[in-house]
C-alpha positions in Angstrom: 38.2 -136.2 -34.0 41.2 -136.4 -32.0 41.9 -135.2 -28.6 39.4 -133.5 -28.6 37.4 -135.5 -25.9 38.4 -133.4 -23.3 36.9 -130.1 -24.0 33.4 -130.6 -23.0 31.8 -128.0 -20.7 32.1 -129.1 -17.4 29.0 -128.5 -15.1 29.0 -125.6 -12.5 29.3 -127.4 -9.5 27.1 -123.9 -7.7 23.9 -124.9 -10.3 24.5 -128.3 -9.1 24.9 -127.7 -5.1 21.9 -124.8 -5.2 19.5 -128.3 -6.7 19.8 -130.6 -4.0 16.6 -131.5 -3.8 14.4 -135.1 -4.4 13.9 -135.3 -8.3 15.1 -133.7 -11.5 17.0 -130.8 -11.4 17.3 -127.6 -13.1 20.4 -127.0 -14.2 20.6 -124.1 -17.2 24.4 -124.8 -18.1 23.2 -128.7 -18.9 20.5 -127.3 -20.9 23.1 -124.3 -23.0 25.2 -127.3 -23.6 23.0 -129.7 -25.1 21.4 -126.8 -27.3 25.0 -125.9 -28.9 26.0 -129.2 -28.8 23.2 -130.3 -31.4 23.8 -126.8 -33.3 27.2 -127.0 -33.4 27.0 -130.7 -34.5 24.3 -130.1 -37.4 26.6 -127.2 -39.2 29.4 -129.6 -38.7 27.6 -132.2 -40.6 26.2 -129.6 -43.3 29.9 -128.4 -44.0 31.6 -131.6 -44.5 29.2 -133.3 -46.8 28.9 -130.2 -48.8 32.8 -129.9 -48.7 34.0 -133.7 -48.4 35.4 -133.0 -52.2 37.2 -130.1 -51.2 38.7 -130.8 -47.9 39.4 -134.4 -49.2 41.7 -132.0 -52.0 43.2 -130.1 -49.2 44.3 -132.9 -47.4 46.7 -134.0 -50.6 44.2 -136.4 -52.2 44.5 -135.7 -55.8 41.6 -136.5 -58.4 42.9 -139.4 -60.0 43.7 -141.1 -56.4 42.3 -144.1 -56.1 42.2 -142.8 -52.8 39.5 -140.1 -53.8 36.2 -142.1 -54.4 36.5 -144.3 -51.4 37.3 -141.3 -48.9 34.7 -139.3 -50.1 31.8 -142.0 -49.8 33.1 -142.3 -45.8 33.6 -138.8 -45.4 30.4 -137.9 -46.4 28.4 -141.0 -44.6 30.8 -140.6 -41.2 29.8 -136.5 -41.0 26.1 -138.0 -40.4 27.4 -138.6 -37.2 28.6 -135.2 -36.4 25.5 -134.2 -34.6 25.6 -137.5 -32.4 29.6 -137.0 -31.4 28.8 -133.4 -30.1 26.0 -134.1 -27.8 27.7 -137.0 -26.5 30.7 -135.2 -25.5 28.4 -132.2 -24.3 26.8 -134.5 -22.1 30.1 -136.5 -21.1 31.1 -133.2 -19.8 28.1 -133.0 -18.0 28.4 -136.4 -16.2 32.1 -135.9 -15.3 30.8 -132.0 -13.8 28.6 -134.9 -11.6 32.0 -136.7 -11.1 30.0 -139.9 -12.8 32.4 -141.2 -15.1 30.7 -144.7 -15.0 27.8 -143.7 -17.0 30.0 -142.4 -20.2 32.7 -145.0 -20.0 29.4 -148.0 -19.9 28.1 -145.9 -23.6 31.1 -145.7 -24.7 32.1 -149.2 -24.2 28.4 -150.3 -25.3 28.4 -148.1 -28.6 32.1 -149.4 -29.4 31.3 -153.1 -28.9 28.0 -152.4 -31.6 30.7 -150.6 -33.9 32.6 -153.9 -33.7 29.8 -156.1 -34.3 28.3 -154.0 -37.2 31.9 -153.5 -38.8 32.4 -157.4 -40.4 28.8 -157.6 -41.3 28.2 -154.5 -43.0 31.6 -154.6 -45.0 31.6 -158.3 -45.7 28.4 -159.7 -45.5 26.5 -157.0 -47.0 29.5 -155.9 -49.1 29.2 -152.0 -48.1 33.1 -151.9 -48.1 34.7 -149.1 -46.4 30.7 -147.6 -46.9 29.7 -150.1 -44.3 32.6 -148.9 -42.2 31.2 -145.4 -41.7 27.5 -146.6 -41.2 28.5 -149.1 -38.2 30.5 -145.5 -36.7 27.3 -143.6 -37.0 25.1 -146.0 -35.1 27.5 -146.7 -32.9 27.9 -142.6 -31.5 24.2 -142.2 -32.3 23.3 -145.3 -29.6 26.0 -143.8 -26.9 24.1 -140.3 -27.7 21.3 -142.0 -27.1 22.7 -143.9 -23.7 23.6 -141.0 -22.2 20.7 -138.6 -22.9 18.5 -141.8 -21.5 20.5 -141.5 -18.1 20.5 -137.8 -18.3 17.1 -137.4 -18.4 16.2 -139.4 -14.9 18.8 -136.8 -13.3 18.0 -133.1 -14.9 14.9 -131.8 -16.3 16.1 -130.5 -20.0 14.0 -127.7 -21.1 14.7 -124.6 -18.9 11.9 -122.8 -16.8 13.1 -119.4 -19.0 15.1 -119.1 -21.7 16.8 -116.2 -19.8 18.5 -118.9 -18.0 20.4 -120.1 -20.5 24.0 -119.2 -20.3 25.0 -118.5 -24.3 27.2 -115.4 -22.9 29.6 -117.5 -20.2 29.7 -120.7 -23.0 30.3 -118.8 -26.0 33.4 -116.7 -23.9 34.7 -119.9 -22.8 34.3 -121.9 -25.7 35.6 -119.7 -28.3 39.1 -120.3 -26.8 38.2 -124.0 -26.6 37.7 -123.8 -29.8 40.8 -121.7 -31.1 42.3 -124.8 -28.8 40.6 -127.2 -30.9 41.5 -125.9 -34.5 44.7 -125.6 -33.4 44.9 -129.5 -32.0 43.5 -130.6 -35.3 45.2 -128.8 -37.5 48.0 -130.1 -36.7 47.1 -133.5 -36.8 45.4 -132.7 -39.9 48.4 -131.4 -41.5 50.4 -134.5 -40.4 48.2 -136.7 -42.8 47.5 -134.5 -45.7 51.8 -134.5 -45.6 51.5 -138.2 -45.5 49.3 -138.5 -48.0 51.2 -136.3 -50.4 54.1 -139.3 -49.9 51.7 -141.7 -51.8 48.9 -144.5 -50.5 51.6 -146.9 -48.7 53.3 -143.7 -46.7 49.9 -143.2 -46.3 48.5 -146.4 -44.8 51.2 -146.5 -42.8 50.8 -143.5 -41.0 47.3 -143.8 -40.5 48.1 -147.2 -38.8 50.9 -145.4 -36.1 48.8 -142.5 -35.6 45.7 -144.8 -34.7 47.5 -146.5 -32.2 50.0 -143.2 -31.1 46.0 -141.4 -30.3 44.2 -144.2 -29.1 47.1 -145.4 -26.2 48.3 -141.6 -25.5 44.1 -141.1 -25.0 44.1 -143.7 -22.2 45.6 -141.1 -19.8 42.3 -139.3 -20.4 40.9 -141.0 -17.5 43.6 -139.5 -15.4 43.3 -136.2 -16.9 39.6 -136.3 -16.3 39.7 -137.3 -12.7 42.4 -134.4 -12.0 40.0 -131.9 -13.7 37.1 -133.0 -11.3 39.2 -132.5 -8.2 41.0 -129.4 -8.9 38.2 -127.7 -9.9 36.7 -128.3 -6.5 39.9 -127.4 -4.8 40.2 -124.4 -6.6 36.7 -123.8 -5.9 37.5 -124.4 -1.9 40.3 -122.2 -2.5 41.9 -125.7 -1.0 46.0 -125.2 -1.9 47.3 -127.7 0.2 44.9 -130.5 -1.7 45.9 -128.8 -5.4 49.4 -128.9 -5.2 48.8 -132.9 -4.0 46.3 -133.9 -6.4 48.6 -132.6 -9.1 51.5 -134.0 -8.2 49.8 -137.3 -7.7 47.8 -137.2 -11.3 51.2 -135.9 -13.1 53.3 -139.2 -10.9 50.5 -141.1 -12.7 50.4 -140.0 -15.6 54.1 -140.6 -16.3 54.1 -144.2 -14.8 51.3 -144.7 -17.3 53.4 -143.2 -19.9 56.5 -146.0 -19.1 53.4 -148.7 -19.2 52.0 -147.9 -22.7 55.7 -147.1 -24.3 56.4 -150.8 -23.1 53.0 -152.4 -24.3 53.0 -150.1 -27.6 56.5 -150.5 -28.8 56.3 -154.4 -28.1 52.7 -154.5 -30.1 53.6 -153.1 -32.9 57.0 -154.9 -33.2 55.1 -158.4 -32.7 52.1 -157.2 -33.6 51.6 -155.1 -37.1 50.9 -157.7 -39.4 47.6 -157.4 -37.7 46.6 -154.2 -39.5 48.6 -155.1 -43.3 50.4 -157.8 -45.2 52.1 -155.2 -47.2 55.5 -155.4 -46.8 56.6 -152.1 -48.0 53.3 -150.8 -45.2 55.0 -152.7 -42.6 58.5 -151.6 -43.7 57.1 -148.2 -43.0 55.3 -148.8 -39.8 58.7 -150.3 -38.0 60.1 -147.1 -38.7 57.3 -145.3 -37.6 56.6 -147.4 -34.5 59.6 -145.9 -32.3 58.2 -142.7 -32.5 54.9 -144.2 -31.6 56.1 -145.8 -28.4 58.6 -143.7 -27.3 56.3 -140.2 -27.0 54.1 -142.0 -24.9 55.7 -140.5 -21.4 55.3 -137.3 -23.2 51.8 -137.6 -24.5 50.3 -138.9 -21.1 51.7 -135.6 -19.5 50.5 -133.7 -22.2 46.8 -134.7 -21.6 46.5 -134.6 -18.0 48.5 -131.3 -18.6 45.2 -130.0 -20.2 43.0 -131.7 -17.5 44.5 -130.1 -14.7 44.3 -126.2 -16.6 40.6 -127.0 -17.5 40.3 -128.1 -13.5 42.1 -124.6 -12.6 39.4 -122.4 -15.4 42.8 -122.0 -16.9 41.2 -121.9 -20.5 43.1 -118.6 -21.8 46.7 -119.6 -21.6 45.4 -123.4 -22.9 44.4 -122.0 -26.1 47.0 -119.3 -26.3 49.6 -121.6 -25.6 48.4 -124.3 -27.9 48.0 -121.7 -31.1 51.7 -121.0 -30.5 52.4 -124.7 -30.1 50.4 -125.3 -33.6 52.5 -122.4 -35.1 56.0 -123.9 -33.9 55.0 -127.6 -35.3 53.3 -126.5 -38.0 56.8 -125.1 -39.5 58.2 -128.3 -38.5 56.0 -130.5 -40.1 56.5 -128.3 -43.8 60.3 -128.9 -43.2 61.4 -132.3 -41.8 58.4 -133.9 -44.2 60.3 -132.4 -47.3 63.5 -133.1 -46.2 62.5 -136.2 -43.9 59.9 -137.7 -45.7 57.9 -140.7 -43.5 60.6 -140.0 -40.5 60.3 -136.3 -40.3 56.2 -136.2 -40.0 57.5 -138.6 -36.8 60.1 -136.2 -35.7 57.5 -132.9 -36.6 54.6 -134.6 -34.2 57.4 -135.5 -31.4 58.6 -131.7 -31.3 54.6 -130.8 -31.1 53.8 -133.1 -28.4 57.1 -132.1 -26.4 56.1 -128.3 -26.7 52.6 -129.2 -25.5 54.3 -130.8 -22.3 56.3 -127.8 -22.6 53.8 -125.3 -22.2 51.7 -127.1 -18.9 55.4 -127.6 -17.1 56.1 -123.6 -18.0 52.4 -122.0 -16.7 53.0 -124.1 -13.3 56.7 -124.0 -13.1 56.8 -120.1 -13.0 53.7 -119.6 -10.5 51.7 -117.8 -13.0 48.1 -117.4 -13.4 46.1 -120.2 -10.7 49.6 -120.9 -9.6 50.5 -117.6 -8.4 49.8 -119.4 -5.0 53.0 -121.6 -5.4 55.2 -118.4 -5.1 52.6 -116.6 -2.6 52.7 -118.7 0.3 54.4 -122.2 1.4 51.9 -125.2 1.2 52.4 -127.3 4.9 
């Protein structure tokens, strides 16, 4: 799951401030959260081991792949975990709603470092093979699950004094375009590798090698995007203009600086750096071509993501998912046509044109002074 760490619901900070008090609180969004969370997570799990085979087919793995066996024993073990990834994020949003973003970064560092301990001994010493792989992800989100539901409990008291409290309406209104914005974010992504695939196994490893390291770089802006969130919720909430317009002008300065950073350290990486992840030539071939894309959209990416921090901080949630399903349509078309014409290079060019437009759309909404930024055009900020 990519990007999609960001989408947790955040808590009301009026439930919090109304349970100032010694002890646990009562909170009734933390509760609706959790319960969807696990429910969401358990028909997530139930759909992609009943339909590894068949998604593994839509993604452009054919039945005599060799491909085929091995993704569908990790498919099927890694959607164990399904259940564990959604509460954790639930409850990550529910910890950044406390603006406590220690407690999730410590889980997720301490469930990472047990993935990368369990990782060599489950696929060499035991011999699980890529089986092994997908067992050590499953502990790992099940022990940050774990971590954080630990710390949760000791600050909010989880079972509701009436199940009238629970907010299913206000979560389901809100998260249905989440989740439009979601599908849309993944499918894209999706498409990407299923296109990849179709290019044959090295194409294949390749791409999977860029795109790891294009996600998990561009996701280190997170932590900007998240902090943005926190404040101009609060600002927005205080009605607070002067201190909106200056948190995001700050968090969008950062977020390009960090942008320059990572281009530098990325682009440099993989040039030194690739024989790291294959001794293939003909994959390394591959991944020198695909590594200036990589490092080169990382300006754009970081703005992209703390783009979508500061519309979740402004409640901005229908133009993020409206904007994003006509993002997904635009570089959808791309990706059918620069990867027949393009090959390897035009899935690059395809995910470049979809991250621009996804920078696009955030500069547009605020640029204009429309929706929370009708203030910009309303009255001067001192």
């Amino acid at each position: 799951s990519s990007n999609t760490s960001k989408d947790p619901p955040v808590v009301d900070s009026k439930a919090q401030n109304a349970q100032v008090k010694k002890g646990k609180r009562h909170i009734p969004s933390v509760s609706t959260a959790l319960i969807l969370g696990l429910m969401l997570g358990l028909l997530q799990a139930i759909c992609l081991v009943f339909g590894a085979k068949a998604l593994l087919r839509v993604m452009g793995v054919k039945p005599d792949s060799p491909m085929l066996n091995p993704a569908l024993k990790y498919l099927t073990l890694r959607s164990l975990g399904a259940p564990a990834v959604l509460l954790s994020l639930a409850m990550q949003g529910v910890f950044r709603g406390f603006k406590d973003t220690k407690t999730p970064l410590y889980a997720t560092v301490a469930g990472d470092l047990t993935n990368i301990i369990l990782d060599p001994i489950f696929i060499f010493v035991l011999k699980l093979g890529v089986s092994g792989a997908a067992i050590a992800h499953v502990l790992s989100q099940y022990l940050i699950s774990l971590i954080l539901l630990w710390r949760l409990m000791k600050q909010v008291n989880l079972l509701p004094p009436n199940m009238k409290d629970l907010q299913f309406g206000r979560f389901l209104k809100n998260g249905f375009l989440l989740l439009a914005r979601v599908i849309a974010v993944t499918f894209c992504v999706t498409l990407a590798a299923s296109m990849a695939a179709r290019l044959g196994s090295t194409p294949m490893a390749a791409f999977q090698i860029c795109l790891q390291v294009w996600m998990t770089s561009s996701l280190l802006a997170d932590g900007l995007a998240v902090a943005g969130q926190a404040i101009l919720a609060c600002a927005f909430a205080e009605k607070d203009y002067k201190k909106v317009t200056a948190a995001t002008s700050r968090v969008l300065q950062m977020s390009f600086v960090l942008g320059v950073g990572l281009a530098v350290a990325v682009g440099a990486g993989l040039y030194f750096g690739s024989g790291i992840f294959s001794k293939d030539a003909s994959v390394l071939h591959l991944i020198s071509i695909g590594a200036p894309f990589v490092a080169a959209t990382q300006p754009i990416n970081s703005i992209a993501f703390v783009f979508d921090g500061v519309n979740f901080g402004a409640s901005d949630f229908a133009y993020t998912a409206y904007s994003m399903v006509f993002v997904a349509g635009a570089s959808i078309a791309s990706l059918f046509i620069l990867s027949k014409s393009n090959g390897f290079i035009g899935i690059w060019v395809a995910l470049t044109i979809y991250m621009v437009l996804r920078s696009f759309a955030g500069v547009l909404r605020m640029g204009t002074g429309t929706g929370p930024w009708r203030f910009l055009r309303s009255r001067p900020i001192a």
